[in-house]
MMTF fields as JSON, N, C-alpha, C and O atoms, coordinates in Angstrom:
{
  "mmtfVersion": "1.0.0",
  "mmtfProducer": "UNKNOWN",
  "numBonds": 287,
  "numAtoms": 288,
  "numGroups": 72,
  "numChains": 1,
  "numModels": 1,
  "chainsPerModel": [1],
  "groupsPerChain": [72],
  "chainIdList": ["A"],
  "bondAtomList": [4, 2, 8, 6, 12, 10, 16, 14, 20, 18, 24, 22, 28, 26, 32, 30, 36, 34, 40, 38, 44, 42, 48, 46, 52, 50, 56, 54, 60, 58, 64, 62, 68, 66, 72, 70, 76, 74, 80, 78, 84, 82, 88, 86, 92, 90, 96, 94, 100, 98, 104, 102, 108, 106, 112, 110, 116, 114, 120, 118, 124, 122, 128, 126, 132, 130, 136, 134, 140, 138, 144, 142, 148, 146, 152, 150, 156, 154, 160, 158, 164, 162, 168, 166, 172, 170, 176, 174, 180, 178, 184, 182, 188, 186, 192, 190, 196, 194, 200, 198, 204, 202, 208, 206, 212, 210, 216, 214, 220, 218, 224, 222, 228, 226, 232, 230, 236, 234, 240, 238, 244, 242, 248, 246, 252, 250, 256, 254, 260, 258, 264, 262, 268, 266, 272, 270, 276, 274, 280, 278, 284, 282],
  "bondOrderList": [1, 1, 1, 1, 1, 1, 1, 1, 1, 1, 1, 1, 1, 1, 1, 1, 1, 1, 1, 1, 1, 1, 1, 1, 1, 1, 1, 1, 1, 1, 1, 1, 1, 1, 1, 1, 1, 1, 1, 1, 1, 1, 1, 1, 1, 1, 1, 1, 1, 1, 1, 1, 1, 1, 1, 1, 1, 1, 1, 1, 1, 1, 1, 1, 1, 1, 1, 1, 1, 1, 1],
  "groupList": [{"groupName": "UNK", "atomNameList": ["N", "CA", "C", "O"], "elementList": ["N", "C", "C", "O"], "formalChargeList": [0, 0, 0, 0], "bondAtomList": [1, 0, 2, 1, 3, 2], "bondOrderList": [1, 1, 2], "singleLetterCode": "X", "chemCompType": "L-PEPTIDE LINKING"}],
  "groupTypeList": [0, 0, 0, 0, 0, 0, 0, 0, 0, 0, 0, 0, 0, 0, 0, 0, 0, 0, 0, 0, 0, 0, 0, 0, 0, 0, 0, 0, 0, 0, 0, 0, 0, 0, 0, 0, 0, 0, 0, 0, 0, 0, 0, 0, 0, 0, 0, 0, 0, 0, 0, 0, 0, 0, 0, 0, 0, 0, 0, 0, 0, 0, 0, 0, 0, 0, 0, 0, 0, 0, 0, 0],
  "groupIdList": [1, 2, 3, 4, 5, 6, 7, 8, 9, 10, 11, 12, 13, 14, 15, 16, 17, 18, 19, 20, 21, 22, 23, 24, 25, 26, 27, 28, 29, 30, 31, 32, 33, 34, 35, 36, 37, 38, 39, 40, 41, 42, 43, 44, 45, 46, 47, 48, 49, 50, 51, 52, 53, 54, 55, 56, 57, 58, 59, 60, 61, 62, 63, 64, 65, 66, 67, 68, 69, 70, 71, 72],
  "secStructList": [7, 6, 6, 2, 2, 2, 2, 2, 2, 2, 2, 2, 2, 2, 2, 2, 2, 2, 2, 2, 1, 7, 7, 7, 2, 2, 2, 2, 2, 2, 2, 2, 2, 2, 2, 2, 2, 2, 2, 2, 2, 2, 2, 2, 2, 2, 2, 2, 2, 2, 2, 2, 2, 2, 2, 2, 2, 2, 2, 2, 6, 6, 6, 6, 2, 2, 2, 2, 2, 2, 2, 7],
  "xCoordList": [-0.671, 0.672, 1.535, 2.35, 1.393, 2.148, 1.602, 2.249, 0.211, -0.129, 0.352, 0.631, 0.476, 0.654, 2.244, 2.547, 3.212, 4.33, 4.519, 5.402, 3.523, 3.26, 2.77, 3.404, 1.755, 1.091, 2.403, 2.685, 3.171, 4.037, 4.981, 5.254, 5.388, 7.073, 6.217, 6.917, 4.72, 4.087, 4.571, 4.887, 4.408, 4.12, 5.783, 6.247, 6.221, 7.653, 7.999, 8.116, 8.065, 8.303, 7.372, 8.035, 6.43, 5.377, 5.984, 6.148, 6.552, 7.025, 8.704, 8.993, 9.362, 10.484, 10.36, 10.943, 9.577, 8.827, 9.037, 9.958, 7.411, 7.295, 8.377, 8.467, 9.039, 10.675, 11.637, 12.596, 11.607, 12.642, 12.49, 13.365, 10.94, 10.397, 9.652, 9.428, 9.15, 8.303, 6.862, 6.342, 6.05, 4.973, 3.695, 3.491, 3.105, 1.765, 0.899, 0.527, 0.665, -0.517, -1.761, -2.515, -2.215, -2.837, -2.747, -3.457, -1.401, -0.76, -0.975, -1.408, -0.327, 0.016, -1.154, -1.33, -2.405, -3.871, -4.04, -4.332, -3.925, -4.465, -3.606, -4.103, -2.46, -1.68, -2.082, -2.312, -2.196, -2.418, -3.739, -3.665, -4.798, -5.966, -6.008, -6.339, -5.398, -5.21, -4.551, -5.156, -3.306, -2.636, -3.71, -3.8, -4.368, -5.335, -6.675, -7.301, -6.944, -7.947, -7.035, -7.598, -6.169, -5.716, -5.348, -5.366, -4.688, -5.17, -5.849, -5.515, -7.132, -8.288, -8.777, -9.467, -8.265, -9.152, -8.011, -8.346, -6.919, -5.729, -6.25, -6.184, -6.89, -7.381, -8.148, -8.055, -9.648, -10.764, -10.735, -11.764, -9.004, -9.183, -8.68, -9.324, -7.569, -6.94, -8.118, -8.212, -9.141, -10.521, -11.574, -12.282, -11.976, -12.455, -11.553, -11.841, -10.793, -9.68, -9.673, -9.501, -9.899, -9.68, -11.136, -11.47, -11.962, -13.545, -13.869, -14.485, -13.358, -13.402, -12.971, -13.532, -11.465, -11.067, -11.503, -11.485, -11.985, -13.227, -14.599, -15.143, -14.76, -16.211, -15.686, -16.188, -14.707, -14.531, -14.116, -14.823, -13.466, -13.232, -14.228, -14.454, -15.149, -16.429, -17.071, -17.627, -17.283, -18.141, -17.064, -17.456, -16.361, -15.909, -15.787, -15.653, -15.789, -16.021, -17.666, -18.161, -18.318, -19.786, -20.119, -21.081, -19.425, -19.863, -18.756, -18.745, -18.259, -17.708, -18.611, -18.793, -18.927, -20.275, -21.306, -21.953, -21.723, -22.82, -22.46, -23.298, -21.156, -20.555, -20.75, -21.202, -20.29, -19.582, -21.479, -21.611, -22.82, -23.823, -24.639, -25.292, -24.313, -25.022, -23.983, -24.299, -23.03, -22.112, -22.859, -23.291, -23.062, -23.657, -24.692, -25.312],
  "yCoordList": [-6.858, -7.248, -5.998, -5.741, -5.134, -4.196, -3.276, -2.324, -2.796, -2.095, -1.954, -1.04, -3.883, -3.886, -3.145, -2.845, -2.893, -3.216, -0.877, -0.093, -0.769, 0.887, 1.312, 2.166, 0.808, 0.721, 0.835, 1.912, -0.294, -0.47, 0.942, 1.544, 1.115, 1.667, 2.809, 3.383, 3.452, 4.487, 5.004, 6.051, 3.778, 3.361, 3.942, 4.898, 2.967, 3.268, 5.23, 6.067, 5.319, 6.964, 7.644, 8.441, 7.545, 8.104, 7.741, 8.697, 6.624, 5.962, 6.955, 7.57, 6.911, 7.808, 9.248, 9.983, 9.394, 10.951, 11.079, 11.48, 10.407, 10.216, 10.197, 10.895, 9.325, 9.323, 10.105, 9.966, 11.217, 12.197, 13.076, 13.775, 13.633, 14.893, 15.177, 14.383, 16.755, 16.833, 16.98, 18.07, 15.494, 15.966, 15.767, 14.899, 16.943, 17.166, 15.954, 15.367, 15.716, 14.404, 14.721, 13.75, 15.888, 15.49, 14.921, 14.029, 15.706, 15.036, 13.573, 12.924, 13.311, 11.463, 10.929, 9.873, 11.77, 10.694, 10.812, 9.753, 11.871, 11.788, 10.87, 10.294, 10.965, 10.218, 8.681, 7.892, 8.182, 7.063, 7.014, 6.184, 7.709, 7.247, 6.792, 5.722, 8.366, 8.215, 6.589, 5.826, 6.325, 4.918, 3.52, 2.388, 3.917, 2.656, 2.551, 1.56, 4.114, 3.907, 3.6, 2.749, 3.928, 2.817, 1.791, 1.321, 0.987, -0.191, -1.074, -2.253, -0.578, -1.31, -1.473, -2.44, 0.283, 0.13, -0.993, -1.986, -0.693, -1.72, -3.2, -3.855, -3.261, -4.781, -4.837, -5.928, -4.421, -4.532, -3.917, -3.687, -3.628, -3.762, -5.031, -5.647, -5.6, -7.014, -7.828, -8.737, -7.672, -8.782, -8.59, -9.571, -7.132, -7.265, -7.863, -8.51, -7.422, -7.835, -9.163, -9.727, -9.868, -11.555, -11.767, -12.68, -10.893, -11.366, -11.357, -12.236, -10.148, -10.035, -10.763, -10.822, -11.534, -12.352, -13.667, -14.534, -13.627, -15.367, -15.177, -15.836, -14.491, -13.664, -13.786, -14.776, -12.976, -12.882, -14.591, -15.076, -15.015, -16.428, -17.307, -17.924, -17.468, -18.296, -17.925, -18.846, -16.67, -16.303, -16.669, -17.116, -16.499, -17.342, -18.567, -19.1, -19.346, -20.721, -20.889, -22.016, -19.933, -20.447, -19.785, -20.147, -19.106, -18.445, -19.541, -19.591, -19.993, -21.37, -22.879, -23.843, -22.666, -23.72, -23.574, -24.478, -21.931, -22.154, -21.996, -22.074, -21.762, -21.869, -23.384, -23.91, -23.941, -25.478, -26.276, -27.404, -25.535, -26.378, -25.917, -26.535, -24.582, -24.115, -24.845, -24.843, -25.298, -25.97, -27.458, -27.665, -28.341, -29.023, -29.481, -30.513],
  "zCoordList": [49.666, 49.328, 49.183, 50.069, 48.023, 48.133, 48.367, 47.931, 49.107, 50.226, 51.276, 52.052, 51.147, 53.007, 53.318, 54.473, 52.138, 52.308, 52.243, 52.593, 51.784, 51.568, 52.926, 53.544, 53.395, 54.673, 55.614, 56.14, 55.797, 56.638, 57.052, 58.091, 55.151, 55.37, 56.019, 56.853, 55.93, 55.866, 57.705, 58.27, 58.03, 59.876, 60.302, 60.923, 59.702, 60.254, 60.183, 61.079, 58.702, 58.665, 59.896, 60.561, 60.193, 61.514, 62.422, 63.18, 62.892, 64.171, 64.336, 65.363, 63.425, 63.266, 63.58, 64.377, 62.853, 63.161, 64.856, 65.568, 65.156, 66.338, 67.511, 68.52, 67.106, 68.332, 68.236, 68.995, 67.182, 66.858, 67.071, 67.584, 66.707, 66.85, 68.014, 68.927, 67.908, 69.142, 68.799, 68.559, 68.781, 68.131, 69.494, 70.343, 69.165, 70.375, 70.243, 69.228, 71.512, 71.704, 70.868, 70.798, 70.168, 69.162, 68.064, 67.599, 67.408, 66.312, 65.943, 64.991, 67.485, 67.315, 67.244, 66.638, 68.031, 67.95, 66.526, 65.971, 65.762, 64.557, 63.261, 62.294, 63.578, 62.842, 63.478, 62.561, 64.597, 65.122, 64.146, 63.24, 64.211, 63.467, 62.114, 61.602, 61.467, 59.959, 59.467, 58.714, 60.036, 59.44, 60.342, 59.865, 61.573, 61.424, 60.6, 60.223, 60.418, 59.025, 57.638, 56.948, 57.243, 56.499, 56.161, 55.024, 57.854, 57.45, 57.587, 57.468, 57.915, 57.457, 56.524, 56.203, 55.368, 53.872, 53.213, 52.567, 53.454, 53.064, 52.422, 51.382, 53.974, 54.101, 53.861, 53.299, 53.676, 52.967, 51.412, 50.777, 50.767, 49.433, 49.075, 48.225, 49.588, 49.369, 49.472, 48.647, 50.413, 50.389, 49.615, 49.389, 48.956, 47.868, 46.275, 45.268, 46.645, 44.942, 44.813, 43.733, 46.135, 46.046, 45.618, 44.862, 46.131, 45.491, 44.186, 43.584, 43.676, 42.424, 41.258, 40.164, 41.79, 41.097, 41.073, 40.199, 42.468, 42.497, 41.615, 40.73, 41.995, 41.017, 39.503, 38.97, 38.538, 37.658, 37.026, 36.142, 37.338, 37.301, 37.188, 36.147, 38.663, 37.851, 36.921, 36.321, 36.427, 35.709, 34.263, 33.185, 34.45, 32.858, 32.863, 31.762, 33.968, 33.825, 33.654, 33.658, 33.534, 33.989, 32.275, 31.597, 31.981, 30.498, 29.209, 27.98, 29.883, 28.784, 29.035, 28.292, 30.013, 30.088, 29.535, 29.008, 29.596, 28.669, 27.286, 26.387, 27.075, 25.215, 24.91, 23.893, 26.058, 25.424, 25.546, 25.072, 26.22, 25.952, 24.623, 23.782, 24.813, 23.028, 21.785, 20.595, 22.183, 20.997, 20.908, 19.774, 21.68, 21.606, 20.721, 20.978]
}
């Protein structure tokens, strides 16, 4: 979410760069790399964070279940 939106503006400033300046075909491979290795970690943190919060969640539904059977 507000990765993706960091990620982005990240792209654009590079893409600006890119069309303004004079940057050597290495440059650009490496900048091309660097922002697609980020957004992949981007996205494989948004898909762990959603795990975590599915994870953290059952487990308190699963730790008030076992409150509400020892109350019993």
């Amino acid at each position: 979410m507000n990765n993706d939106k960091n990620v982005q503006r990240l792209r654009e400033k590079y893409e600006q760069l890119r069309d303004h300046a004079e940057l050597t075909e290495p440059a650009v491979k490496l900048f091309e790399e660097i922002l697609g290795e980020l957004e992949h970690t981007a996205g494989q943190n948004e898909r762990l964070r959603k795990v975590i919060l599915k994870q953290s969640g059952s487990s308190h539904r699963m730790n008030s279940k076992l409150r509400d059977a020892l109350m019993e």
